[in-house]
N, C-alpha and C positions, 0 to 999 in steps of 0.2 A: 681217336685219341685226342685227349685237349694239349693246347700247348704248353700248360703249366708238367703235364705227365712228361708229353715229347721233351724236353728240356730239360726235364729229370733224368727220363732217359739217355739222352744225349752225355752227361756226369759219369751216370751208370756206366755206360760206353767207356768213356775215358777209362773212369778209375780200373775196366775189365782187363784194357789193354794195356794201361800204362800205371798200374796201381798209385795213383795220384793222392785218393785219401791216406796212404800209406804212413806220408812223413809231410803233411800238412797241419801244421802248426798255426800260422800266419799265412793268412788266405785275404785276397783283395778280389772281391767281384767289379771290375770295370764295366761302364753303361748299365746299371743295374737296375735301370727305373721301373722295369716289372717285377724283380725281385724271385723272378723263380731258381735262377742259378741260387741266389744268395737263401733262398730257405732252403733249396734241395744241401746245400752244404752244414747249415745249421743241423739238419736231421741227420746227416752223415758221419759228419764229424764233431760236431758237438754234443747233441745228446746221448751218443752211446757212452761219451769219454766222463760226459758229467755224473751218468747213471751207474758208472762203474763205481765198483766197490772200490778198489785200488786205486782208484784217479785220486791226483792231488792237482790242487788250486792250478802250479804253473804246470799240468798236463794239460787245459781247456784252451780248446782253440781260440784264438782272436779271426773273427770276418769281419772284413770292412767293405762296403760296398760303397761306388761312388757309382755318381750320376748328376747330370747338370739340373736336370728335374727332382722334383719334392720326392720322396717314396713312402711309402704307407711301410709302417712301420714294423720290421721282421723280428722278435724275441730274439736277443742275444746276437743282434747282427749293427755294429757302428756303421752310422750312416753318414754319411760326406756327401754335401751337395757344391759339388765343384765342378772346374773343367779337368780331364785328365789329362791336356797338355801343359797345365799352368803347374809350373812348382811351386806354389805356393800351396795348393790341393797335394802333391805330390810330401809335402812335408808335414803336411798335416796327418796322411797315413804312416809316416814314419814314426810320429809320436808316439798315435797310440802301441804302434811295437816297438814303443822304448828303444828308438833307433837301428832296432833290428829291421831285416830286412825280409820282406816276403816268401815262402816255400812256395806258396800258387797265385797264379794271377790269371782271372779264367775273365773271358769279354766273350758277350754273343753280340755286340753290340753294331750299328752301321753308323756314318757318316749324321749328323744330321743332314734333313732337305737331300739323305740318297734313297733314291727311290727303286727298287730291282724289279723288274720285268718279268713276270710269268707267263 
């Protein structure tokens, strides 16, 4: 299985046990520099909502994904390259939810320079 699947999977997982896509509106991927979290949610939640016939404009989910590193760029997903302890990064994702504040906030992310042991 690659890890962009396993990762999906991992989502799958959640949303099975904890129906998470459910009432995900405003969604922030933390450490997102591969970006698989952040497009498994774009397909999840965004394009079913968009392709609906009944969707209207403010039903479309906002993702925001940060990361300190550059990301190769995901359709319909704002990208923030910051730290996520500095608030200044932190206000910037408030923006774009128009001061609202997040439904999800998913990290598969480590430490930089931590290195784990197999």
């Amino acid at each position: 299985m690659s890890r962009r699947k396993d990762l999906d999977g991992g989502l799958t997982h959640l949303h099975q046990e904890c129906s998470i896509f459910e009432v995900a509106k405003r969604v922030v991927d933390l450490c997102a520099v591969n970006g698989s979290w952040s497009q498994a949610l774009s397909q999840k939640l965004y394009l079913p909502t968009k392709l609906s016939p009944d969707s209207k404009d403010s039903d479309v989910p906002l993702i925001v994904a940060i990361d300190l590193q550059p990301m190769a760029p995901i359709e319909v997903v704002i990208q923030v390259q910051g730290d996520i302890n500095n608030a200044r990064t932190a206000e910037m994702v408030i923006r774009h939810f128009d001061g609202g504040k997040a439904d999800l906030v998913v990290c598969d992310g480590s430490p930089d320079g931590c290195y784990w042991a197999t």
